[in-house]
SEMAR-982047 format. One record per atom (N, C-alpha, C): z, y, x; atom name. Coordinates in Angstrom, 3 decimals, always signed. Layout:
// residues N
> Z_Y_X_CA $
...
END
This chain:
// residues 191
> -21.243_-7.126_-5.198_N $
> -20.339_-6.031_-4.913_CA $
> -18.934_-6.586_-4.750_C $
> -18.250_-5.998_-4.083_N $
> -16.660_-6.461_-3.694_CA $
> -15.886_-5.929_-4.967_C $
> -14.514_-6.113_-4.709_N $
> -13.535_-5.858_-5.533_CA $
> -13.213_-4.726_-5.308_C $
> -13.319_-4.139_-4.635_N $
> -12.984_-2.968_-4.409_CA $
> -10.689_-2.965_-3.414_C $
> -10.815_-3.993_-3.358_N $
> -9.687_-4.146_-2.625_CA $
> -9.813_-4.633_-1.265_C $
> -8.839_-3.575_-0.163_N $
> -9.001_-3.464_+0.895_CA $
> -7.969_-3.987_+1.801_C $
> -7.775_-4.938_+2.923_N $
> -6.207_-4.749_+4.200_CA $
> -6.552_-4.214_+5.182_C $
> -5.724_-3.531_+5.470_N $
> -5.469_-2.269_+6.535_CA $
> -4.059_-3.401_+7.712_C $
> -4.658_-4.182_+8.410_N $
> -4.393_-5.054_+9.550_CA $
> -3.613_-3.606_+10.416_C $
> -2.146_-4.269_+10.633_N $
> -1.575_-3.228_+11.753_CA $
> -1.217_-1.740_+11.409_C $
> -0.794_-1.906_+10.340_N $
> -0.771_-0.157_+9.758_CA $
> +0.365_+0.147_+10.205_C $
> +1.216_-0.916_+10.689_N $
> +2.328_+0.107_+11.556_CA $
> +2.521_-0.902_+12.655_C $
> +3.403_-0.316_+13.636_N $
> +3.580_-1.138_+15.140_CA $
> +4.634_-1.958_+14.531_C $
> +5.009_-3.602_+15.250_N $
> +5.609_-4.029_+14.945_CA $
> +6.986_-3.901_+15.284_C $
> +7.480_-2.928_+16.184_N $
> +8.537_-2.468_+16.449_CA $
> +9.309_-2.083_+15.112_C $
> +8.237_-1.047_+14.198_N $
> +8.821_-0.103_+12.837_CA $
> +9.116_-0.998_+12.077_C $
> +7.906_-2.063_+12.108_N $
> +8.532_-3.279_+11.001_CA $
> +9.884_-3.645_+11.047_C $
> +10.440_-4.013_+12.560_N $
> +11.261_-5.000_+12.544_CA $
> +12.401_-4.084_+11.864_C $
> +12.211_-2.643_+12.665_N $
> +13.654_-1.640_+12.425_CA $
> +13.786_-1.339_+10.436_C $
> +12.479_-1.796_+10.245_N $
> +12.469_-1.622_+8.269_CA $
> +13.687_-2.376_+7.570_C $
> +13.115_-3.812_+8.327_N $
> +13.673_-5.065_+7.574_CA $
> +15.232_-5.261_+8.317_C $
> +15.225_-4.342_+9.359_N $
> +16.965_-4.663_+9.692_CA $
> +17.459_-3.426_+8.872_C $
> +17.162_-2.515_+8.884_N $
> +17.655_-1.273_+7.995_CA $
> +18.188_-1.683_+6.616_C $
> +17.123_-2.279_+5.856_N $
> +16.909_-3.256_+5.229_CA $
> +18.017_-4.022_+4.284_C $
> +18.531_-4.892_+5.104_N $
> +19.257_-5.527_+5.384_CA $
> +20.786_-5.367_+5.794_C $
> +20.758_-4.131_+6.168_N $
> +21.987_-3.655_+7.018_CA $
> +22.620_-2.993_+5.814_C $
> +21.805_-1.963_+4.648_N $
> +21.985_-0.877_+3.989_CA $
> +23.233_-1.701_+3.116_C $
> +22.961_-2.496_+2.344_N $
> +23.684_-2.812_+1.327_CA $
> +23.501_-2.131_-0.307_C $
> +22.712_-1.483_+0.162_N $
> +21.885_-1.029_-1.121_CA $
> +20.952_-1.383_-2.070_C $
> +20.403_-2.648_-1.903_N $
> +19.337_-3.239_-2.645_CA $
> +19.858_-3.787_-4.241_C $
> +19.178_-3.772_-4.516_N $
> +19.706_-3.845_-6.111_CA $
> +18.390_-4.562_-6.877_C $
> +19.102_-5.448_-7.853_N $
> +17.587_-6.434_-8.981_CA $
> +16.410_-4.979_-8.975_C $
> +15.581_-5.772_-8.366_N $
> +14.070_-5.695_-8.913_CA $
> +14.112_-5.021_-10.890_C $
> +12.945_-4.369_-10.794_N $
> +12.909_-3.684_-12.246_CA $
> +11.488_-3.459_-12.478_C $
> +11.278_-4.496_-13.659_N $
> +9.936_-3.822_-14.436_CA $
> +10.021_-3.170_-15.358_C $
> +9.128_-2.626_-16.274_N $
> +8.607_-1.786_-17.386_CA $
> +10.017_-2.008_-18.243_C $
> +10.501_-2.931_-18.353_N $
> +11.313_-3.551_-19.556_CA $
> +12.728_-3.898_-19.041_C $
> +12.490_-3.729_-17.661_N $
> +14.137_-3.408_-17.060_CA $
> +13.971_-4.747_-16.004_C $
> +15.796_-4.960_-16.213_N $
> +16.162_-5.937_-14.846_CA $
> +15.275_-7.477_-15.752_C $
> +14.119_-8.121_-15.071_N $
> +13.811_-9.627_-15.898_CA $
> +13.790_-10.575_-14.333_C $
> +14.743_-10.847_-14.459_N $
> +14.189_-11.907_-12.806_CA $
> +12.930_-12.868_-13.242_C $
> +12.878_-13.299_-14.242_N $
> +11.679_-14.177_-14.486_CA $
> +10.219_-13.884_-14.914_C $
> +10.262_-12.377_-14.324_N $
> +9.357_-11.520_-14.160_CA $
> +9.083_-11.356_-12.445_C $
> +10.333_-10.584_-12.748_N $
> +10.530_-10.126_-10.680_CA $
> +11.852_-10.386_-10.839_C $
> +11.593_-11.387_-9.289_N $
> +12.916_-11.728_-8.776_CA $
> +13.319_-11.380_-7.443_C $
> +13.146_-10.060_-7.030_N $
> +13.728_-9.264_-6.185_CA $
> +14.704_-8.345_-5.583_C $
> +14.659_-8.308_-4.478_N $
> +15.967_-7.216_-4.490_CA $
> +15.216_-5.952_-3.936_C $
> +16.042_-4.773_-4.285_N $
> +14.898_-3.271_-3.992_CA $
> +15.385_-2.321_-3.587_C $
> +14.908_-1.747_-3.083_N $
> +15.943_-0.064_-2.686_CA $
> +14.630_+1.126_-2.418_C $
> +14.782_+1.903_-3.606_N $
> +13.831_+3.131_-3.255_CA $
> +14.391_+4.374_-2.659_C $
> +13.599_+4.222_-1.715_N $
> +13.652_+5.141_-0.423_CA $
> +13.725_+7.221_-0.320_C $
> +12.962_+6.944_-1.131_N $
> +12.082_+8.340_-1.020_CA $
> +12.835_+9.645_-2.015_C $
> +13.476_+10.165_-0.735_N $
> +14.571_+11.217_-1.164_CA $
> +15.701_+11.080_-0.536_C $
> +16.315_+9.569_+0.155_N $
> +17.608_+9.379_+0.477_CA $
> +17.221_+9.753_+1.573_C $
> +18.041_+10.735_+2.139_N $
> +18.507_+11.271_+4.163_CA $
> +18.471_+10.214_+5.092_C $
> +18.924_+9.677_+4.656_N $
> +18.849_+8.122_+5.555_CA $
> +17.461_+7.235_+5.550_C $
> +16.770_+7.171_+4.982_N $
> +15.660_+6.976_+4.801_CA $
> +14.158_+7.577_+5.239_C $
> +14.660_+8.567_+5.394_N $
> +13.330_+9.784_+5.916_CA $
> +12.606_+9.430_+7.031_C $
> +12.981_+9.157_+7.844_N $
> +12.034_+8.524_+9.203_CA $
> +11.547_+6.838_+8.445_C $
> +11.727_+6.668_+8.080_N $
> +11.284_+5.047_+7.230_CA $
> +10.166_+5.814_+6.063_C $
> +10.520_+6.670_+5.202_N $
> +9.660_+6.979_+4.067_CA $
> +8.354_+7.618_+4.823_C $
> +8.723_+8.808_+5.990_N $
> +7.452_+9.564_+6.501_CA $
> +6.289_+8.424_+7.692_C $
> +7.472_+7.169_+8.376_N $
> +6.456_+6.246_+8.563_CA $
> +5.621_+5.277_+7.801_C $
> +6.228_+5.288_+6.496_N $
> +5.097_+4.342_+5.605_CA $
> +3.785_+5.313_+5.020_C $
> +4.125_+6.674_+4.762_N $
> +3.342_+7.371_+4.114_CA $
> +2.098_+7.655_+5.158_C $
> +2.324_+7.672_+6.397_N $
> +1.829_+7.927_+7.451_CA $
> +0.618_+7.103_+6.911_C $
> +0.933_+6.157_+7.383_N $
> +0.296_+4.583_+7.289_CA $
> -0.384_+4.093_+6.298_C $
> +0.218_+4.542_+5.213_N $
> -0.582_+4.487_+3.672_CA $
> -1.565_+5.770_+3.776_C $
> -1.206_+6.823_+4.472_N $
> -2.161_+7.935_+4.201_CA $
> -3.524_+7.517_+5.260_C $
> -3.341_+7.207_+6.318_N $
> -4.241_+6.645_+7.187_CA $
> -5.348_+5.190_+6.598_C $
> -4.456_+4.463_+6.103_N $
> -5.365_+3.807_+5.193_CA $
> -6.411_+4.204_+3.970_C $
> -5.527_+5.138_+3.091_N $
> -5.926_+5.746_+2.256_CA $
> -7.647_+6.831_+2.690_C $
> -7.347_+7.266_+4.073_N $
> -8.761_+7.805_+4.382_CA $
> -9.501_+6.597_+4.600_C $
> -9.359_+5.904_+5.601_N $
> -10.202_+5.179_+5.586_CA $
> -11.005_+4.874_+4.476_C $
> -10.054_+4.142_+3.357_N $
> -10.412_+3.227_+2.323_CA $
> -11.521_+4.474_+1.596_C $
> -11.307_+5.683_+1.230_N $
> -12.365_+6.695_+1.050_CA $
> -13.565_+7.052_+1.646_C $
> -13.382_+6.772_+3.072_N $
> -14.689_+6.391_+3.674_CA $
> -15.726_+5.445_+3.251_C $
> -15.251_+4.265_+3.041_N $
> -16.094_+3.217_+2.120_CA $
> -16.234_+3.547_+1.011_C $
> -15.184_+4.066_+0.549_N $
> -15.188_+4.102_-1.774_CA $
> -15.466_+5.434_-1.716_C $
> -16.243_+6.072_-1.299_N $
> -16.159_+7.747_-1.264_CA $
> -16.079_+8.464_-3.191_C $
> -16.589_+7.071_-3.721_N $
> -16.860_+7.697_-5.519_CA $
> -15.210_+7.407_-6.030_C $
> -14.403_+7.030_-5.407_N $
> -13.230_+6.853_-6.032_CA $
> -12.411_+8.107_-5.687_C $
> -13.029_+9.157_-4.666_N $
> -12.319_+10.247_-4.340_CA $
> -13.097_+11.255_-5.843_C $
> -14.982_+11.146_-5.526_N $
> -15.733_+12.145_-6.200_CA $
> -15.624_+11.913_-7.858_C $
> -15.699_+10.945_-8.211_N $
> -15.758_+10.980_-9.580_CA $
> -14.643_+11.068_-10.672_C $
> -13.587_+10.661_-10.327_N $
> -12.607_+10.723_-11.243_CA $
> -11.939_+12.628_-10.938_C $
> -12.407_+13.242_-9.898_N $
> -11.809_+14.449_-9.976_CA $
> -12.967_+15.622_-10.083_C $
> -13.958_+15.581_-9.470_N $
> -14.960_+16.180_-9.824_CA $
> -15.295_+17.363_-8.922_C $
> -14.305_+17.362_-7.299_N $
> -14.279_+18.549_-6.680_CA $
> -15.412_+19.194_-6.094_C $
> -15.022_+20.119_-6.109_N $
> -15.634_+21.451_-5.888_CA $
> -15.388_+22.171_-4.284_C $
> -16.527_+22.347_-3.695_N $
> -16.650_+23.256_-2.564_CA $
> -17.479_+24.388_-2.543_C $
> -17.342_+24.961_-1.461_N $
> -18.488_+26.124_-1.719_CA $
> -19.365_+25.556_-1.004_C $
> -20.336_+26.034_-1.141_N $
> -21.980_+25.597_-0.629_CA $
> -21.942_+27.039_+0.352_C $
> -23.376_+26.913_+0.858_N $
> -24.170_+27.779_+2.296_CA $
> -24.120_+28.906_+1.300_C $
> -24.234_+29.008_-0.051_N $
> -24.618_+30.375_-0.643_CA $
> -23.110_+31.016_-0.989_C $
> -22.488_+29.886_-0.899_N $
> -20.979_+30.843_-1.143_CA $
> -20.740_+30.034_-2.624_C $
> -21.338_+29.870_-3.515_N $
> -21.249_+29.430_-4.828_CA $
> -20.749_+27.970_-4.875_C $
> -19.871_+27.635_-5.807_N $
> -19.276_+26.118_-5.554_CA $
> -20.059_+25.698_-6.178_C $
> -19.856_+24.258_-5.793_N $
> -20.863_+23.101_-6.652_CA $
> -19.862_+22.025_-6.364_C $
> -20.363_+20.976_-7.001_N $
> -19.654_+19.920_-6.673_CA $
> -19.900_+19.060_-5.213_C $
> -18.552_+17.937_-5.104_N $
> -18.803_+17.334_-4.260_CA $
> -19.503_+15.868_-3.989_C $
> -20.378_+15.683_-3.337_N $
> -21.659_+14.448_-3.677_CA $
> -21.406_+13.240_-2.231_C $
> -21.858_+12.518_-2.911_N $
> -21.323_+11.395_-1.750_CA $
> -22.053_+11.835_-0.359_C $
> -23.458_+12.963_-0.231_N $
> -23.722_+12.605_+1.254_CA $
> -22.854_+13.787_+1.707_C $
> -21.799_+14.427_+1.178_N $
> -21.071_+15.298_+2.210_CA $
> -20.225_+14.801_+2.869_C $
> -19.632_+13.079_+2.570_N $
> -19.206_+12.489_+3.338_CA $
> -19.374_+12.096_+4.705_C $
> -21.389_+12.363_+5.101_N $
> -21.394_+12.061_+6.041_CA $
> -21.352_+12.687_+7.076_C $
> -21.135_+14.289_+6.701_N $
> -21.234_+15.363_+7.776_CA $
> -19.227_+15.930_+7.559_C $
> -18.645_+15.469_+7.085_N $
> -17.150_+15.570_+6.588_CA $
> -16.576_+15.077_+7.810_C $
> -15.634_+15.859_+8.432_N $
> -14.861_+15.424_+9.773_CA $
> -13.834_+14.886_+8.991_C $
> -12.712_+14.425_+10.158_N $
> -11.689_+13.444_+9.373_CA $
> -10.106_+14.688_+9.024_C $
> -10.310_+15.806_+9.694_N $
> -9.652_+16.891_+9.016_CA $
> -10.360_+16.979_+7.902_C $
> -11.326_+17.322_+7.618_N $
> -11.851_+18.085_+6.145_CA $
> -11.339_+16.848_+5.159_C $
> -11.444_+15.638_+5.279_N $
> -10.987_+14.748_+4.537_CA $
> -9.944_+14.607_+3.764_C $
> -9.542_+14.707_+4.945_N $
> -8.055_+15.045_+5.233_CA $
> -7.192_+16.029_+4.237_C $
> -7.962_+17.166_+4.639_N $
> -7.117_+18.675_+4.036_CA $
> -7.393_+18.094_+2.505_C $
> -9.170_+17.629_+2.283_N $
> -9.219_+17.559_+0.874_CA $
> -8.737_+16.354_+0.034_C $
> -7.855_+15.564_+0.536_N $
> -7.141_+14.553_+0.157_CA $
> -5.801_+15.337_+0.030_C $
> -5.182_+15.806_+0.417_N $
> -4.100_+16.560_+0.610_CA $
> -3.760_+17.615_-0.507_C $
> -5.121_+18.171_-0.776_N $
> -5.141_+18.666_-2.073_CA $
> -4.503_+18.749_-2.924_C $
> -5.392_+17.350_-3.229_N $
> -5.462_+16.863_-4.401_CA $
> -4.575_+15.537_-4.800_C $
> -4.192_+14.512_-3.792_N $
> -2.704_+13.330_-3.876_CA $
> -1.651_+13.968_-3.468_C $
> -0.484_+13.518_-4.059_N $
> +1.003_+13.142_-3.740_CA $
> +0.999_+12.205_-3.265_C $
> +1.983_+11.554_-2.197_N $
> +2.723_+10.504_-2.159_CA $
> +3.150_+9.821_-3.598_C $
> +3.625_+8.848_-3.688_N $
> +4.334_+9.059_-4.674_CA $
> +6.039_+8.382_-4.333_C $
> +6.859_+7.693_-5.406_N $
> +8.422_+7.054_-4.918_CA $
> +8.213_+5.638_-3.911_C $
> +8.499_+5.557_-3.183_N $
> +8.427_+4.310_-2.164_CA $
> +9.424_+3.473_-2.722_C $
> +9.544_+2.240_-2.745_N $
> +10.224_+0.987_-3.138_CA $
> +10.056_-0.018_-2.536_C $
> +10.888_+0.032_-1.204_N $
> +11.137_-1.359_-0.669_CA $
> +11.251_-2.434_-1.779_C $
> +10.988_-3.503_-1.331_N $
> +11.418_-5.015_-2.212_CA $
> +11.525_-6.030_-1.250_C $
> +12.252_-6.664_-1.742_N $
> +12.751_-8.216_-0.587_CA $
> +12.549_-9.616_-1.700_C $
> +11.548_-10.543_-1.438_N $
> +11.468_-11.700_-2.282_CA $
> +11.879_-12.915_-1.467_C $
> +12.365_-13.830_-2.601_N $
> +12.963_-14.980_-1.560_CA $
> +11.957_-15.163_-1.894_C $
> +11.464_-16.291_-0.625_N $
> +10.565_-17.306_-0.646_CA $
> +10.429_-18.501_-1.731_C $
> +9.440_-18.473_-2.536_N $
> +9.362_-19.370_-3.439_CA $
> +9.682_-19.162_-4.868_C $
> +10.508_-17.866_-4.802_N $
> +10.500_-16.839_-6.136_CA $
> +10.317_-15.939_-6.498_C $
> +10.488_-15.425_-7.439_N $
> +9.807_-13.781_-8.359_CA $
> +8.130_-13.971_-8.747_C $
> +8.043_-15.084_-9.314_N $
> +6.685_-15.193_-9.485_CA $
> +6.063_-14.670_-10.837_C $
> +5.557_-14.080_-11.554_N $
> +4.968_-13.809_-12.717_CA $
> +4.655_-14.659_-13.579_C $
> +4.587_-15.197_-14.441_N $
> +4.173_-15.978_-15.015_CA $
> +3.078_-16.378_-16.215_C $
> +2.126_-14.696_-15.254_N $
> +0.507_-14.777_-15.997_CA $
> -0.272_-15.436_-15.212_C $
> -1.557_-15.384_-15.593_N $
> -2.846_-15.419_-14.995_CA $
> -3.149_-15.452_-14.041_C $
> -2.583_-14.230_-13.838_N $
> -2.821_-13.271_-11.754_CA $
> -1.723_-14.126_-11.225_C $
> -0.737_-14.942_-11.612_N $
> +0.321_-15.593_-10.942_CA $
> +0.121_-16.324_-9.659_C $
> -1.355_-16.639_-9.021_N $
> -1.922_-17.392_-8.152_CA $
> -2.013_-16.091_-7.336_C $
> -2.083_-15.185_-7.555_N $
> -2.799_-13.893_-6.898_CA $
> -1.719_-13.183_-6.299_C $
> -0.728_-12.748_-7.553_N $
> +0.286_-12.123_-6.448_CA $
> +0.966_-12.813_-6.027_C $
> +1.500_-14.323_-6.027_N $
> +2.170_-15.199_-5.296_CA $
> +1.650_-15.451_-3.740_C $
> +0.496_-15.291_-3.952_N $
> -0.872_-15.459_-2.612_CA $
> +0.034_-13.916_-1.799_C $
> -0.537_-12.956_-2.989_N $
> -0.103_-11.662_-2.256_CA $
> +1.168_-11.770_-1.428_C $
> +2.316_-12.254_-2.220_N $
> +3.743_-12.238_-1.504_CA $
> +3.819_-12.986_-0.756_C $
> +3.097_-14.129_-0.353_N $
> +3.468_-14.922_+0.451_CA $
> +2.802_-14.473_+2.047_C $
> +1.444_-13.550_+1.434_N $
> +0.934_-12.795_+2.978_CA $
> +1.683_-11.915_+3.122_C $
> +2.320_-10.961_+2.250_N $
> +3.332_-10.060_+2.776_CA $
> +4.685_-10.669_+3.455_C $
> +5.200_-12.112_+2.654_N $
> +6.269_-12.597_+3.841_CA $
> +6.030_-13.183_+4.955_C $
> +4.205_-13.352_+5.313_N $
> +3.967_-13.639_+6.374_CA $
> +4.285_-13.395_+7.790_C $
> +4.416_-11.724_+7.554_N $
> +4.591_-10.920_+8.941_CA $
> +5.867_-10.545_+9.181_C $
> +6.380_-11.258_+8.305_N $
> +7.754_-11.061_+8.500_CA $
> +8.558_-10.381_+8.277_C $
> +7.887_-8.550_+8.146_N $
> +8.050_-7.011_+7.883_CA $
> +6.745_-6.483_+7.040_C $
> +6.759_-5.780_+7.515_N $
> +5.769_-4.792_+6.712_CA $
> +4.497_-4.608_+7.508_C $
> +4.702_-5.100_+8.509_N $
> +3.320_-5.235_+9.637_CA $
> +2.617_-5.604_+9.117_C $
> +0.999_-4.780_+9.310_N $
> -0.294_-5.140_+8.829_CA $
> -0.840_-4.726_+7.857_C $
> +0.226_-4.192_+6.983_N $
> +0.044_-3.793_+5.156_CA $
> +0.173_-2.395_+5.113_C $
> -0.491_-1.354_+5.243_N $
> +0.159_-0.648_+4.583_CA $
> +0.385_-0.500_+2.744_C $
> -0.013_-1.288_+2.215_N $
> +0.829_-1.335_+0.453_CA $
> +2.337_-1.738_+0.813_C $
> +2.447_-2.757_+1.930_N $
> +3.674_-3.916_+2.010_CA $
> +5.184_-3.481_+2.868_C $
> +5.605_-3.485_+2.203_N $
> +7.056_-3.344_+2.569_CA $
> +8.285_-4.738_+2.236_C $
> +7.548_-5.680_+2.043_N $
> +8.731_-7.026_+1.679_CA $
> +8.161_-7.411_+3.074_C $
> +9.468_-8.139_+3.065_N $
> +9.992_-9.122_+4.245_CA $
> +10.278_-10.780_+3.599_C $
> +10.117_-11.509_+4.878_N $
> +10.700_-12.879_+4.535_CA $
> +11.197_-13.719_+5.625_C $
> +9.613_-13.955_+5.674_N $
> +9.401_-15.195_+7.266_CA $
> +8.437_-15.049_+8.051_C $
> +8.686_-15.433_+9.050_N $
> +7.826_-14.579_+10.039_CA $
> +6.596_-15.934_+10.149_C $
> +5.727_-15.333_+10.170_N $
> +4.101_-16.174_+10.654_CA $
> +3.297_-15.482_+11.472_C $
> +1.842_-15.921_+11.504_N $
> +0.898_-15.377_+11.947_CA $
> +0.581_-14.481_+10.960_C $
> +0.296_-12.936_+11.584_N $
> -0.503_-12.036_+10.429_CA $
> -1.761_-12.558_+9.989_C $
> -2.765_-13.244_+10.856_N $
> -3.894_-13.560_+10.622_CA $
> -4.033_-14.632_+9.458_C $
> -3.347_-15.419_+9.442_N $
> -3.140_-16.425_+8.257_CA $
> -2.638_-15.566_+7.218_C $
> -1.635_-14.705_+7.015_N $
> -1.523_-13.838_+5.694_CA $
> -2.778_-13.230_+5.404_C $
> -3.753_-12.578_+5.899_N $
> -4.894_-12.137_+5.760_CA $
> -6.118_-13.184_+5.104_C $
> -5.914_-14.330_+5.335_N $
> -6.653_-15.266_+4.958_CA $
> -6.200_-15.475_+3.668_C $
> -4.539_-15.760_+3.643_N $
> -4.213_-15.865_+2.411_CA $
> -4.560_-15.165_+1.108_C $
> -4.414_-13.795_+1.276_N $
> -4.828_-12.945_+0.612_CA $
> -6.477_-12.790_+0.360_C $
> -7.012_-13.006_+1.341_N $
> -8.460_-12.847_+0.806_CA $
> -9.028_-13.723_-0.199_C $
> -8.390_-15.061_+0.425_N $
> -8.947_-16.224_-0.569_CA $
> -8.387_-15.915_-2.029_C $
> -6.936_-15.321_-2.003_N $
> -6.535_-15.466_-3.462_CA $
> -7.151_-14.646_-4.046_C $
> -7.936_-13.079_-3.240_N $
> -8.999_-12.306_-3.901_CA $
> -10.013_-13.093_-4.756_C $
> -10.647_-13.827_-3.917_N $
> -11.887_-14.480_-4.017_CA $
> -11.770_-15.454_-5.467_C $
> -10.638_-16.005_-5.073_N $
> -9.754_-16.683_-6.902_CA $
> -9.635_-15.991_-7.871_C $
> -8.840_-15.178_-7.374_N $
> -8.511_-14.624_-9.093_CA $
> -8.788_-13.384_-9.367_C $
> -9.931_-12.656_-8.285_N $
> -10.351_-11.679_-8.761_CA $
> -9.422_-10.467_-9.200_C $
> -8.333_-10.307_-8.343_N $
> -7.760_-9.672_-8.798_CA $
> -7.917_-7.777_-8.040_C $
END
């Protein structure tokens, strides 16, 4: 069985990318990275700016959500028990009476009905750009092979192209080699 972790290749045009990472860049708004325990650069060593709410931002926040939401069906298409089991929904049946929802209604489920019933039931939630230099903000657990792998396929594309989780920027490469990157570091550390 897989990990249950998925890339969504191309989740936005690379045009949106580029206009992310100049926006980006232009704002002057980015500010230290923050975990659980506050500003630790030797945790995360990033710079950040969350998006979601600022006016200026709105055509940037409704194109990532887009993109994450489009992934997000997909990825339910395959994991259909990660929609059914942790919530337990309910439709009506031919008799009118609800019952629950079972994995083969997935297969007669158009991509509206999905849709509406994803809509439901998720929020979005706060978007948070992040910008890593190359070669830092590394963690310094376990998974440290994993999300370093991770950041380094996300500074692959240069933008946010290819990802919809990814919104850091760096250096520009081949997307296809970030994809490799990332899989293998799956395959490592199991993450």
């Amino acid at each position: 069985m897989g990990d249950f972790i998925e890339v969504y290749d191309n989740a936005l045009p690379p045009e949106v990318c580029a206009q992310l990472v100049r926006a980006f860049e232009a704002s002057g708004a980015a500010v230290p990275g923050q975990v659980g325990g506050g500003v630790l650069p030797e945790l995360k060593d990033s710079r950040d700016i969350q998006i979601t709410g600022k006016p200026e931002w709105r055509e940037a926040n409704n194109a990532l959500n887009h993109a994450v939401f489009a992934g997000l069906l997909s990825y339910l298409r395959k994991y259909r028990y990660a929609l059914i089991s942790p919530l337990m929904l309910q439709v009506a049946g031919a008799d009118g009476k609800l019952r629950r929802i079972a994995a083969d209604d997935f297969d007669t489920m158009d991509d509206e009905a999905l849709a509406s019933l994803v809509r439901a039931v998720m929020r979005p939630g706060a978007i948070n750009l992040q910008r890593y230099t190359a070669g830092q903000g590394v963690i310094p657990t376990g998974i440290a092979n994993c999300i370093r792998a991770t950041r380094a396929a996300r500074r692959c594309t240069g933008t946010c192209c290819g990802r919809s989780t990814s919104t850091t920027a760096s250096m520009p490469a081949k997307p296809s080699s970030c994809t490799r990157t990332a899989r293998s570091c799956r395959r490592r550390a199991a993450c």
